[in-house]
C-alpha positions as CSV (number, residue, x, y, z in Angstrom):
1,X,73.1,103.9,129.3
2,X,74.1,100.4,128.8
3,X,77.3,98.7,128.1
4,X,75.7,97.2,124.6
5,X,74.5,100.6,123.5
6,X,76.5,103.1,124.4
7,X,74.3,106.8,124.0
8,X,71.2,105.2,123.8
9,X,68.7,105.6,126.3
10,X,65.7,103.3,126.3
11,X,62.2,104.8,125.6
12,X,63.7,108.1,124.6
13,X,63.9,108.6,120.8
14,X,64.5,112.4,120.5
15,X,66.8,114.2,122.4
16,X,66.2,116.0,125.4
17,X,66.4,119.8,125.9
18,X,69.9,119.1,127.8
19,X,71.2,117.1,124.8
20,X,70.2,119.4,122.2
21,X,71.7,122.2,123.7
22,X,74.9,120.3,124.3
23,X,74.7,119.5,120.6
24,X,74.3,122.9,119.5
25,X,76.9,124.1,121.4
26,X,79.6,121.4,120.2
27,X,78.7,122.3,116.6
28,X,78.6,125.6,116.6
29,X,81.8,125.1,118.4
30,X,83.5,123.0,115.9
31,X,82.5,125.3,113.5
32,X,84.3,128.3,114.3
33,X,87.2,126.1,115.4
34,X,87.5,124.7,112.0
35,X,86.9,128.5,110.5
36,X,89.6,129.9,112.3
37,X,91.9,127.4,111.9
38,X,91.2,127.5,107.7
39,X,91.2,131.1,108.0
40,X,95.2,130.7,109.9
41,X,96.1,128.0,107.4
42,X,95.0,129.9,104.7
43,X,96.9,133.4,106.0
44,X,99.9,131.2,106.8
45,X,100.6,129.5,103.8
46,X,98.0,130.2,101.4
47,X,96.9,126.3,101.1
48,X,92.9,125.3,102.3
49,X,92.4,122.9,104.5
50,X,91.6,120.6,101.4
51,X,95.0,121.3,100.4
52,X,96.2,120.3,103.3
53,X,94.4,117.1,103.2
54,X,95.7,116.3,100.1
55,X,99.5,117.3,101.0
56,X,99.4,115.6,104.1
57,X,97.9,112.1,102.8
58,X,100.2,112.1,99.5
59,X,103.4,113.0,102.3
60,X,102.9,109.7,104.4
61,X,101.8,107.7,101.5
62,X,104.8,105.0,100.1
63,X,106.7,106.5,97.7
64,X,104.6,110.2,97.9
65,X,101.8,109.0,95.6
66,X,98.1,107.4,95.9
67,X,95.8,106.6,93.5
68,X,92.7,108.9,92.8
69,X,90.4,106.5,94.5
70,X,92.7,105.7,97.4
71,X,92.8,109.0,98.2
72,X,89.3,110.1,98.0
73,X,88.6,107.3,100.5
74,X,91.3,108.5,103.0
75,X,90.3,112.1,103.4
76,X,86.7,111.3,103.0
77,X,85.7,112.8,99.4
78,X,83.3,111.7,96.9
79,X,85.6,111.6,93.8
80,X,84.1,114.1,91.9
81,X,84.9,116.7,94.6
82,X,88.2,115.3,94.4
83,X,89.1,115.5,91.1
84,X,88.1,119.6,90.5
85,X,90.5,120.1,93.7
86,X,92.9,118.4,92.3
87,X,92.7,120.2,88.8
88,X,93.0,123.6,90.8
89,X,96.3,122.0,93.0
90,X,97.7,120.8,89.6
91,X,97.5,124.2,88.2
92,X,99.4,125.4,90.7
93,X,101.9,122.7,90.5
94,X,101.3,121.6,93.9
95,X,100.6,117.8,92.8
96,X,100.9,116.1,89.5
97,X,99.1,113.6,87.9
98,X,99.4,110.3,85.8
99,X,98.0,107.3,84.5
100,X,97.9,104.5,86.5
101,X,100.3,101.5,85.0
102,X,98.5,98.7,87.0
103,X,94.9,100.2,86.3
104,X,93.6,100.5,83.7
105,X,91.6,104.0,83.0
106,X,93.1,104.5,86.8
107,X,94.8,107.8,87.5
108,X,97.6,108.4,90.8
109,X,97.8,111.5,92.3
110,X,101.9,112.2,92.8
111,X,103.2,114.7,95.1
112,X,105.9,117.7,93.8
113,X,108.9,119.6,95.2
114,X,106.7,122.4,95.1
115,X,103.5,120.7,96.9
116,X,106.0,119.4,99.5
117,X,107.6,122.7,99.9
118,X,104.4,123.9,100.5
119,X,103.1,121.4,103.1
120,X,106.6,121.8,104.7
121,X,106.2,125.3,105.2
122,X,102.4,124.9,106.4
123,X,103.3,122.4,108.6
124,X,104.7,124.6,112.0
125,X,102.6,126.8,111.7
126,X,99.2,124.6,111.2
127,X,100.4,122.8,114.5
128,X,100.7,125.9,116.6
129,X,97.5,127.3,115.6
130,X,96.0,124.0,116.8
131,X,98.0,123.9,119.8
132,X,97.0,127.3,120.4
133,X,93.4,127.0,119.4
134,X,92.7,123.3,120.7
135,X,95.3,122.1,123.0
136,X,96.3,125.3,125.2
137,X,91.9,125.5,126.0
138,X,91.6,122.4,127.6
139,X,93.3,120.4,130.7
140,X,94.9,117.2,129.7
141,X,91.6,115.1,131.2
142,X,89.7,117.0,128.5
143,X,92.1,116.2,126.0
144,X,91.2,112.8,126.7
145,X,87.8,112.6,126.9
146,X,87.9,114.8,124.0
147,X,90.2,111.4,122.1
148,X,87.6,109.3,123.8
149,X,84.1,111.0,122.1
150,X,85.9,111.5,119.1
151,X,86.5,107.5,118.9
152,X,82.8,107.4,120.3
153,X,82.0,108.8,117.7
154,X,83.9,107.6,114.5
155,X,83.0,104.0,115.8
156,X,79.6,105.0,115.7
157,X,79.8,106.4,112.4
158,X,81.8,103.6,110.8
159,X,79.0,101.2,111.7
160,X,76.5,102.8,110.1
161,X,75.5,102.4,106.7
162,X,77.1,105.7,104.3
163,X,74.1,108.0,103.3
């Protein structure tokens, strides 16, 4: 590997047996880390893990509200999805929302009591099953190098083109 590519190897444009398998593995893996920890979420508090998302972006937003857009971008959702998840949250009056007054045909997602309440009381218990799912299986180092191929690969990501 070279400093100006990182993860490329030259002359080799499929992965090798190694890799693949190593691949597999961290998917698979990632998988069933992000099942059970939907399926504790879910037991826990009754909110998804889209929930969550929403609940947790609209809580450290400025003044608990984003605009449909906005949000979409942050979590990473094509709008469309967005806007049926947010119908089902609004009906159970876990977020409200409004016109937009400095957009026109714009619309901003507002957080409630209730939809705070809820992400409140998600909150502790979320973080212990990723402590106790996540943290508590690996040493500090891999926590690390775990940060470091998760930046690997966002940077990665980010640089290419969406699609």
């Amino acid at each position: 590997m070279t400093e100006a590519t990182p993860g490329r190897r030259s002359g080799r444009q499929l992965p090798t047996a190694d890799e693949l398998r190593i691949w597999r593995d961290f998917i698979e893996t990632t998988a069933a880390l992000s099942s059970r920890l939907e399926s504790r979420l879910q037991s826990d508090s009754s909110l998804s893990t889209g929930d969550y998302a929403v609940l947790l972006a609209l809580t450290e937003a400025e003044s608990q509200a984003m605009r449909s857009s906005d949000l979409a971008a942050h979590i990473g959702w094509e709008r469309s999805r967005l806007s049926h998840h947010l119908g089902r949250m609004e009906r159970r009056g876990l977020i409200r929302r409004q016109e937009c007054a400095t957009v026109p045909r714009g619309s901003e997602v507002l957080l409630t009591t209730a939809g705070a309440e809820a992400f409140q009381g998600a909150t502790f218990p979320h973080l212990r099953a990723i402590r106790e799912l996540f943290v508590d299986a690996l040493t500090p180092d891999q926590i690390v190098a775990a940060g470091e191929v998760a930046a690997a690969l966002r940077t990665r990501l980010d640089a290419l083109p969406k699609g």
